[in-house]
N, C-alpha and C positions, 0 to 999 in steps of 0.2 A: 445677335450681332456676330460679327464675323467674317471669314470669306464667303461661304455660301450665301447668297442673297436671295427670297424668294421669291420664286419669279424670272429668274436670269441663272445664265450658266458660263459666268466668269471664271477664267483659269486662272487666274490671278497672274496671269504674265502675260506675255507676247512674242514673236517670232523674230531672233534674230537680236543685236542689242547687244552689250560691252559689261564685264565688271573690271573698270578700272577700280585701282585704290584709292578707298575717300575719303582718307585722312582727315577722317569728321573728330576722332578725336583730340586735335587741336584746341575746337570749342566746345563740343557739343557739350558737357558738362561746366560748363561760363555762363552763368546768369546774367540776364539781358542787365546790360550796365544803362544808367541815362546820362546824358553826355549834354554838359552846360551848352546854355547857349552860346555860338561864337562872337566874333565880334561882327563878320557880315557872314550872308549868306549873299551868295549869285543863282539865281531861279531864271532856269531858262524857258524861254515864251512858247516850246515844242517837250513835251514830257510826255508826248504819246503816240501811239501809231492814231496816224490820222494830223487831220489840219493841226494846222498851229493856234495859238493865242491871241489875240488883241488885247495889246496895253490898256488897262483901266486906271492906269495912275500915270503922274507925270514927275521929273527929277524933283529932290527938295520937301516932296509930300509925307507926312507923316502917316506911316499906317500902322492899324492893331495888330496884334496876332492872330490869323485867322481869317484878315479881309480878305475880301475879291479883290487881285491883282492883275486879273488876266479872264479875256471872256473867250471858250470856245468860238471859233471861225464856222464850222461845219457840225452835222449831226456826228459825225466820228471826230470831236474834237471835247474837251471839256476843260472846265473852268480850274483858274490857278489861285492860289491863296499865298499869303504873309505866312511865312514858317517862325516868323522871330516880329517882334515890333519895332518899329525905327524909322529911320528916312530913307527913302528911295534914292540912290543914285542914277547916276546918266547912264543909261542903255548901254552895253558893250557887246561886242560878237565876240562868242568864244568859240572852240572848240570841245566840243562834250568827246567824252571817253569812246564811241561808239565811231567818233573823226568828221561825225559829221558839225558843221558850223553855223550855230544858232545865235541869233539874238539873245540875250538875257538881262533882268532887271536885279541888278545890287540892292540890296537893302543894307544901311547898317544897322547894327541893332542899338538900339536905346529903348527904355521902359520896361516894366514888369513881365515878365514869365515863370511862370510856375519852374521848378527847377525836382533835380532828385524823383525822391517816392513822389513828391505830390504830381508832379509834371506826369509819371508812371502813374499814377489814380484817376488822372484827367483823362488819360487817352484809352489805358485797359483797365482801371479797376471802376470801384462802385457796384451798384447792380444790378445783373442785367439777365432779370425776371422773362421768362417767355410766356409769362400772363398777357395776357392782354396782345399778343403781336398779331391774333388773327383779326384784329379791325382796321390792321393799315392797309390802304386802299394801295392796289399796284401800283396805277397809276402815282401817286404819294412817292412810293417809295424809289420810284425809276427817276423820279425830281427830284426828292432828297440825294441821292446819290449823285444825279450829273450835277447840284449844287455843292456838293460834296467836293467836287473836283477827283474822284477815284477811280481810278486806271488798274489793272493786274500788277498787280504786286509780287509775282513770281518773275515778272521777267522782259514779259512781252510789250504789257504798260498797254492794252488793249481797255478805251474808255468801257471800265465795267455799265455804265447803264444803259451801254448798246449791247449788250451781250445779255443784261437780264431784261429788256422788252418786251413782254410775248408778240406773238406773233400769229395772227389767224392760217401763215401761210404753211409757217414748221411750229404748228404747236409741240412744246417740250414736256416729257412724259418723266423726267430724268434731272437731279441735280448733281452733279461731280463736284465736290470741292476735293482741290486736291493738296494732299499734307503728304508727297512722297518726297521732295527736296530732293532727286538723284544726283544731282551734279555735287560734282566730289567738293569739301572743304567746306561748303556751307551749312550752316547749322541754325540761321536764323528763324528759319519755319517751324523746325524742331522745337526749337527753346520758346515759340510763342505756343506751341501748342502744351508744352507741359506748362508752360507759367500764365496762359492767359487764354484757355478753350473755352472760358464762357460768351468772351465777345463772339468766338467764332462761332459756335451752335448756336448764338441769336443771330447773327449774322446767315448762317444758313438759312434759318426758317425764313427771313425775310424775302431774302434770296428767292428761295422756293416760291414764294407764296408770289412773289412779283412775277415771276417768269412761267405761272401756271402749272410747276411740276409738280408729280401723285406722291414722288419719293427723291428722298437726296440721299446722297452716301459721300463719306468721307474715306475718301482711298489714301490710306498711310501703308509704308513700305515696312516690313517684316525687321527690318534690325532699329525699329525706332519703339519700341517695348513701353517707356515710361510715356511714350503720347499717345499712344495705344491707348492705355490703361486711363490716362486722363482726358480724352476725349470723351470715351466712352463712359467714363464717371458721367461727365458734363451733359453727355446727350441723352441719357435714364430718363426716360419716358418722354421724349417727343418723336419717336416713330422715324429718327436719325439714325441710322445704320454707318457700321464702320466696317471696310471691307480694308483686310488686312493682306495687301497684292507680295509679291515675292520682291524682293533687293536684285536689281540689274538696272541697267543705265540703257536707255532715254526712260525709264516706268514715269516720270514726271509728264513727258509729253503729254498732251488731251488726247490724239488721236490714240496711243497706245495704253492711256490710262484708262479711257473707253473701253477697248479691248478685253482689257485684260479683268476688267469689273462686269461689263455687261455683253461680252461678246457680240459687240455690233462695230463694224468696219466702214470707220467715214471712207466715201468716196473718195478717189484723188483728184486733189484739188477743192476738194468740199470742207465743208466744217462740221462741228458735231450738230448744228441744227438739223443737219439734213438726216442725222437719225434718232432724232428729237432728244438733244441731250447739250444741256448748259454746261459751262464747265466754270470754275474760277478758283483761286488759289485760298488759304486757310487766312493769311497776313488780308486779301482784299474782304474776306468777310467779317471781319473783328473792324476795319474799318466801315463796313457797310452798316454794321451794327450802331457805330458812333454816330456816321453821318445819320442814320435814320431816329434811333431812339434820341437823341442826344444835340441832334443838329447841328454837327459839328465838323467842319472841313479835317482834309489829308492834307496835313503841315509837317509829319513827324513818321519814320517807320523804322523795321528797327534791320539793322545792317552787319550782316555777318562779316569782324575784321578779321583774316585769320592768314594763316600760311606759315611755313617756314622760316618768311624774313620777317616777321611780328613780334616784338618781345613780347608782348602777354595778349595774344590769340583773344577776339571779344567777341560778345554781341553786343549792338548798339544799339538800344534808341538814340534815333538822331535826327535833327531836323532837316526836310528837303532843301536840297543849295549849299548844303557847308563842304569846304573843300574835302577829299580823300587826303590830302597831308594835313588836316586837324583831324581828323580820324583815327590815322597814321600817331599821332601824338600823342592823343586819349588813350592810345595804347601801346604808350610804352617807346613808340621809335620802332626804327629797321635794325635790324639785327646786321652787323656788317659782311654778311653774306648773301644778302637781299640782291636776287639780280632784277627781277619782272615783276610789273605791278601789273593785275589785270582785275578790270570791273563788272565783277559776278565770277562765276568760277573757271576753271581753266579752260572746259570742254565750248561751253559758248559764251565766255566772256569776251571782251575788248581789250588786250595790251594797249596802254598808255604809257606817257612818261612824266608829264605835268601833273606834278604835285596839286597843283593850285583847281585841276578842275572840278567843276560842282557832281554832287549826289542828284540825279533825276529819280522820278517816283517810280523809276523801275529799277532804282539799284538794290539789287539783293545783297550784294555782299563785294569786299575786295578781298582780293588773294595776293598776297605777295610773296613769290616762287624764290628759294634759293637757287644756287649754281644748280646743286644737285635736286632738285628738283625740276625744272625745266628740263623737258625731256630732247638734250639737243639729237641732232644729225642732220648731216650734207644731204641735201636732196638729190638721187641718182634718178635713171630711167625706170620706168613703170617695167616692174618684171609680169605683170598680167596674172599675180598667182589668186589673185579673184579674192582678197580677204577683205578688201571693202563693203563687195558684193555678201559677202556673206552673215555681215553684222550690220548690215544696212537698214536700219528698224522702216523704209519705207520701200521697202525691194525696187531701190535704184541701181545704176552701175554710176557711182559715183564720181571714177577715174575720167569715164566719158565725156561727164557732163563738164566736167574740171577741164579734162582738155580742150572739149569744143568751148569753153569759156578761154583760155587761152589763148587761141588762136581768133579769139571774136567772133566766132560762127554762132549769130544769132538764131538763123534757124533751125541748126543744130543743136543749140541749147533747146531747144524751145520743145522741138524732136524727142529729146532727152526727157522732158521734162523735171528740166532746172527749178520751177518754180514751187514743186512739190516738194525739195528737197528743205527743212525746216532748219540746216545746220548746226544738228546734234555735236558734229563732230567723231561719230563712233569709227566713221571710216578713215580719218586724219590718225587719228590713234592707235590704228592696227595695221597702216600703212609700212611694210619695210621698207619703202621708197623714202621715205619723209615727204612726200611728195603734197604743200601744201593746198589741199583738198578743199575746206572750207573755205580757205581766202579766196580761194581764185573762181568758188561758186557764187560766194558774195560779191567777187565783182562782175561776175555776168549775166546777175541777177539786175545788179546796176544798169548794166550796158542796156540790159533788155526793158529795166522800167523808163528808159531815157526814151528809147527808138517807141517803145507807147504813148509816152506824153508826148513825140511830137506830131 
């Protein structure tokens, strides 16, 4: 175990990339707290890339914890469950932290839910033997999963049981789970892999075993020491390898966490299939493991609260739907110097300002920035001194592509190729312009999926 992997000639890093400060110490020593149930949750009908939901309940209906609430539309779309048990309210449109404006079903809660450790024993503990896991059939396990309703849980909310398919066309040779969490202030991956790495290594195998791969590896980042150590307890004799990559910012990304483990370079614009290599995060395998062994829906994950304007910095388990100000609450209040609340970490979170709106199954964490922490400045003219260019983990020119978004040059973006760009953030951040970079990529990124759909 280790960095060297046999077989492969991973450098354990990659070209180019940012070490911002990641004032992980906040949480990262914060034992996942579980957090009562609230009094509603709002679950909105779209929690993934890909189609939306179809309502399977109507206002006034009572459901369990757990039911199907919501059925997949398309094969990139997957099914939504009850996070709490109760009645269903009337459909409302909200705004999710991301701006864009979803449909979503209230539930209030009424009836029994496990609560505390036992709620914690329901979802991570018990035991989870990897006897027996090589007679689940793939096919099995790619059903358990999209009935699962589980999406990436790192970020992206990419429906997991289209990613572990196999595929006659890009057979996968390669499992990536990735435990690097680089984006600064969060610590919820961390703290599930020191407190709860056996779902995940069963989670892996199944993983593996559904998507056809010879080997999996667990890529964790060098300053995370105690998940290191308990991964690699966990994974003693199932032929799971932990490759231990270097601390720099984007190492989380797939395309670069490929890289930097098995030195093979997705195409641009390609995915890791096309160099036969799965990828999925450490939080969607601990789930993969429930839904398979266990049969039991993504209602619950656990959410990094932390930042400067936090009185007492958490992890959460928490259920999917509950607002970011009961979050906010569970721990502790805003600090009266709290200026920005953003959902997931600074580099490619979402600034919001509504309290009230809900957790999707891709929130990893909220950050909440003081004065001094938010990194202000007046935006001047691009002085061209190329440092975007230079930390650009996808050898773009970034400024370019920002401007021809600017100015709405579609085919100029396009030229650029805008759509490669993954909005890390590395080049926003080393900008002396303040020149903002990733918003104005994400809106031309818009403009450009607009002028395709029509």
């Amino acid at each position: 175990m280790g960095l060297k992997l046999k077989g492969y000639a991973g450098s354990g890093t990659f070209a180019h990339g940012i070490h911002p400060p990641d004032h992980k110490h906040l949480s990262k020593d914060a034992p996942i707290r579980v957090m009562p149930a609230p009094d509603t949750v709002v679950l909105s009908l779209h929690q993934n890339i890909g189609g939306p939901c179809q309502p399977l309940v109507k206002p006034r209906q009572i459901v369990k914890w757990g039911e199907a609430i919501g059925k997949g539309s398309t094969f990139v779309s997957t099914t939504l469950h009850a996070s709490v048990p109760g009645i269903v309210q009337r459909p409302v449109r909200m705004t999710l932290a991301n701006g864009r404006h979803m449909d979503t079903l209230p539930i209030k809660t009424e009836g029994e839910i496990p609560s505390g450790r036992e709620l914690w024993d329901e979802i991570f503990g018990g035991n989870w033997s990897i006897s027996g896991l090589d007679t689940y059939e793939p096919a099995g396990i790619s059903r358990d999963i999209n009935d699962g309703g589980l999406v990436g849980l790192g970020g992206a909310a990419f429906p997991t049981h289209v990613k572990i398919t196999p595929s006659d066309k890009k057979p996968i040779h390669t499992l990536i789970v990735n435990g690097c969490e680089c984006e600064p202030y969060l610590t919820s991956d961390y703290r599930l892999m020191v407190e709860a790495p056996a779902p995940i290594i069963a989670g892996a195998l199944l993983a593996g075993r559904s998507v056809g791969a010879k080997r999996i590896v667990i890529g964790v980042e060098d300053n995370k020491a105690p998940a290191i150590a308990a991964i690699k307890k966990a994974a003693e004799g199932t032929g799971i390898q932990v490759a231990v990559v270097k601390t720099k910012y984007p190492q989380g990304s797939e395309k670069h966490l490929i890289q930097a483990v098995i030195k093979r370079q997705v195409p641009l614009g390609g995915l890791p299939s096309d160099v036969g290599v799965a990828m999925s995060n450490v939080g969607t395998m601990a789930a993969v493991a429930r839904a398979v062994i266990h049969k039991k829906p993504l209602t619950h994950r656990v959410i990094s609260v932390t930042g400067g304007g936090i009185v007492n910095p958490s992890n959460v388990l928490a259920p999917i739907g509950v607002s970011f100000g009961a979050l906010v609450d569970f721990c502790g209040g805003l600090t009266p110097d709290a200026v920005r609340m953003v959902a997931g970490g600074p580099m490619m979170g979402f600034a919001f300002s509504n309290p009230n709106t809900p957790v999707t199954k891709g929130t990893s964490g909220l950050t909440v920035m003081t004065a001094d922490e938010v990194r202000a400045g007046e935006e001047t003219a691009c002085v061209r001194c190329g440092k975007c260019v230079d930390v650009c983990p996808m050898n773009l020119v970034p400024t370019k592509i920002a401007m021809a978004s600017r100015h709405q040059d579609i085919a100029l973006s396009r030229r650029y190729n805008i759509m490669a760009c993954f909005e890390c953030g590395s080049c926003a951040y080393t900008c002396p312009a303040h020149i903002p970079l990733v918003q104005l990529i994400r809106a031309g990124k818009a403009r450009l999926a607009a002028v395709d759909r029509s």
